[in-house]
C-alpha positions in Angstrom: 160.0 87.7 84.7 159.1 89.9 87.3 155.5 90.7 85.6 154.9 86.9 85.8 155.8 86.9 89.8 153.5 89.7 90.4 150.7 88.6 88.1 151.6 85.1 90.3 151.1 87.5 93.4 148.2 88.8 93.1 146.2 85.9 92.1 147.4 84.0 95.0 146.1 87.1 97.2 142.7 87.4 95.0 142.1 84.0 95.8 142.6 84.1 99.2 140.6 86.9 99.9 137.9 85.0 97.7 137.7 81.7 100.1 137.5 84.0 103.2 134.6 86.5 101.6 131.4 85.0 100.2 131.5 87.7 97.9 133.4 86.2 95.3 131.6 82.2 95.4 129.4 80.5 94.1 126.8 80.0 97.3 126.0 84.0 97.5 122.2 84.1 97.9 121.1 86.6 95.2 119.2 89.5 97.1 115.3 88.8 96.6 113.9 91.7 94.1 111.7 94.1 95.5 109.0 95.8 93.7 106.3 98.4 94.5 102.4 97.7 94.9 101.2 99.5 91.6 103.4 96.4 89.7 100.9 94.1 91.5 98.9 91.5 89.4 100.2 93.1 86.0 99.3 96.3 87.4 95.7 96.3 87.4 94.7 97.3 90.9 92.6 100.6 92.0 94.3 103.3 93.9 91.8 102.3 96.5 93.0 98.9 95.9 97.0 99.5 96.4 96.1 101.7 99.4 94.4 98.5 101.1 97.0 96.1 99.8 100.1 98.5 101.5 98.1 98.5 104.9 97.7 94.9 104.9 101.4 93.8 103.4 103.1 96.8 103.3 105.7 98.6 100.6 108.1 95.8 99.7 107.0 93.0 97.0 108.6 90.1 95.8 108.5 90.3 91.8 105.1 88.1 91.7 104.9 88.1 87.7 101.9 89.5 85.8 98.3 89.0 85.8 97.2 86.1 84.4 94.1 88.2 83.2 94.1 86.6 79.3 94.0 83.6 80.5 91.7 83.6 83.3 89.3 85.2 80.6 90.0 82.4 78.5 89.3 79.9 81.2 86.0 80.8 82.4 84.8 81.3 78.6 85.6 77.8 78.0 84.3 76.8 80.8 81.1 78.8 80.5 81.0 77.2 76.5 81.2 73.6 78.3 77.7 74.5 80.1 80.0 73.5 83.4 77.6 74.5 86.3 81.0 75.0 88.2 84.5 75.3 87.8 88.0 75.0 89.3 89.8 78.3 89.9 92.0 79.9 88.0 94.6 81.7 89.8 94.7 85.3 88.6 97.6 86.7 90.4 99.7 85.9 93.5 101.5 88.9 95.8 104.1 88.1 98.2 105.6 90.5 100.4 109.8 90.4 101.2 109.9 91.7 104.3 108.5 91.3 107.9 107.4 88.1 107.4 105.9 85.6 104.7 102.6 86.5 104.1 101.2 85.7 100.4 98.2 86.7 98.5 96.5 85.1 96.1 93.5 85.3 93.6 91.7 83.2 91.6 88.7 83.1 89.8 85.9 80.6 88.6 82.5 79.5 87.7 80.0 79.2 90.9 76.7 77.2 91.2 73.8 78.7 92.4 74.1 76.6 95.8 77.1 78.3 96.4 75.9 80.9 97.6 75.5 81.0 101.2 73.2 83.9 101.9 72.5 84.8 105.6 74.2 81.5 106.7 77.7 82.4 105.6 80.5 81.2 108.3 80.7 83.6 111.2 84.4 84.8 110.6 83.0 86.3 107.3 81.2 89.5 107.0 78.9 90.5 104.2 79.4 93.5 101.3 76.8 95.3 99.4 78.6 94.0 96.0 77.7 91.8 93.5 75.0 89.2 93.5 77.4 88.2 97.1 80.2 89.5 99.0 82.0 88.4 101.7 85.4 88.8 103.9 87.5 87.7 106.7 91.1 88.0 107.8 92.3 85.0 105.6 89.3 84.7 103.1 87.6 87.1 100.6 85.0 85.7 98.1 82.9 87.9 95.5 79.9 86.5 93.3 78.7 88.3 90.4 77.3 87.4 87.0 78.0 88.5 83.2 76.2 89.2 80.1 78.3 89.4 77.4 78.9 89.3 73.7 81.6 87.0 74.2 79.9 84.7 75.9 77.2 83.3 73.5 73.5 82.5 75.3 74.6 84.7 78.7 71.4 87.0 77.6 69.2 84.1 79.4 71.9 82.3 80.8 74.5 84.3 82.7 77.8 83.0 83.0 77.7 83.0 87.3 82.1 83.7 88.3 83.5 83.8 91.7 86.6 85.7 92.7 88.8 84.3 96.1 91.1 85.7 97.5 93.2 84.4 100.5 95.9 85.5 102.4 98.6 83.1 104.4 99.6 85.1 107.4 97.2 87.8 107.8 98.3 90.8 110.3 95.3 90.4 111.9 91.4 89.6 112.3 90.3 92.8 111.7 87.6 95.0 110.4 90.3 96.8 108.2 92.0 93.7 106.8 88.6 92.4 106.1 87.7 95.5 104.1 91.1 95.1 102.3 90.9 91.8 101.1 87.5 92.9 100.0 89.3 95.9 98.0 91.6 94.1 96.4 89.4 91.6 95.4 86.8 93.7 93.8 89.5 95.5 92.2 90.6 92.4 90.4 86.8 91.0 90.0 86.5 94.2 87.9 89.4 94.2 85.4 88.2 90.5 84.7 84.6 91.7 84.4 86.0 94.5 81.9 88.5 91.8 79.7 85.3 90.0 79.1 83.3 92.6 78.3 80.3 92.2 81.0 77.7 94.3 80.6 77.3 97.1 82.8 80.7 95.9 84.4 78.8 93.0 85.8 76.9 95.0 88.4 80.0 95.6 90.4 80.2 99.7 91.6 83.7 101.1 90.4 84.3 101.5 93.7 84.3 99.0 96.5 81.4 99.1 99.0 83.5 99.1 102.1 81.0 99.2 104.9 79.7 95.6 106.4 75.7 94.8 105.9 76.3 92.8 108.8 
């Protein structure tokens, strides 16, 4: 009899120190996971590339899945089979950071007509990089042209398939020459491990390391 009152006991007391702790309900927020920079867009950023991505977002990552690298390979070779002389964007990875704000990254990639290109005449927050057949970056924006001959794209001997990586960033720290430079970095970092899952020729003409220094 006494076991009973005693078991009675402390379930009364466990349940009242449930209702005055969140601990124990239902409406706990689970803490957000946190992950490094190297488990970034299934892991397939440079070192130069996580180096520019930590000065831009810092250490702390929300878990942002994989790269969707298979099947933004898979999307511009369809595309590219469909003779499309452009193409919607595929979005290749997303980073968001946990702390210190709510910035977000995201890249994407597609097909890209020849008008596209904007030359000299690009928009005056974007500055130009000696990459690709164009390269350009801003605080918010980072965009990277090249083109790709490969045997898994059938006729891109005399008709190469023309992709554009973006990348954009919500809340950038701020408008400067170094965030500019590491959008550019991360992009070209991701532009390359597509460029290599579709077997490009001469890795597309991108360098296998970013060319950080403005041409204008």
């Amino acid at each position: 009899m006494m076991r009973r009152r005693d078991a009675a006991l402390a379930a009364t007391v466990s349940l009242a120190l449930c209702f005055g702790a969140t601990a124990c309900g239902g409406d706990e927020e689970p803490e957000a996971k946190r992950t490094a920079a190297e488990e970034q867009c299934g892991g397939v950023l440079s070192p130069a590339a996580l180096t520019a991505l930590e000065q831009v977002m810092g250490k702390q990552f929300s878990d942002a899945g994989d790269a969707t690298t298979d099947e933004t390979v898979e999307q511009l070779r369809g595309d590219y089979g469909k003779r499309l002389n452009w193409s919607r964007g595929k979005q290749f990875c997303e980073i968001s950071k946990t702390e210190g704000g709510v910035n977000s990254m995201t890249v994407s990639f597609s097909l890209y007509a020849p008008d596209d290109l904007s030359g000299s005449k690009h928009a005056a927050n974007l500055h130009a990089y000696p990459m690709g057949k164009e390269a350009l970056a801003g605080a918010e924006d980072a965009y990277l042209y090249f083109e790709c001959v490969s045997p898994e794209l059938e006729g891109s001997k005399s008709r190469p398939a023309r992709i554009a990586g973006h990348l954009s960033q919500s809340e950038p720290p701020s408008d400067t020459a170094e965030v500019h430079k590491a959008n550019m970095a991360v992009l070209h970092s991701a532009a390359v491990a597509v460029a290599g899952e579709l077997k490009c020729e001469g890795q597309a003409g991108l360098p296998a390391e970013p060319k950080l220094t403005p041409t204008d």
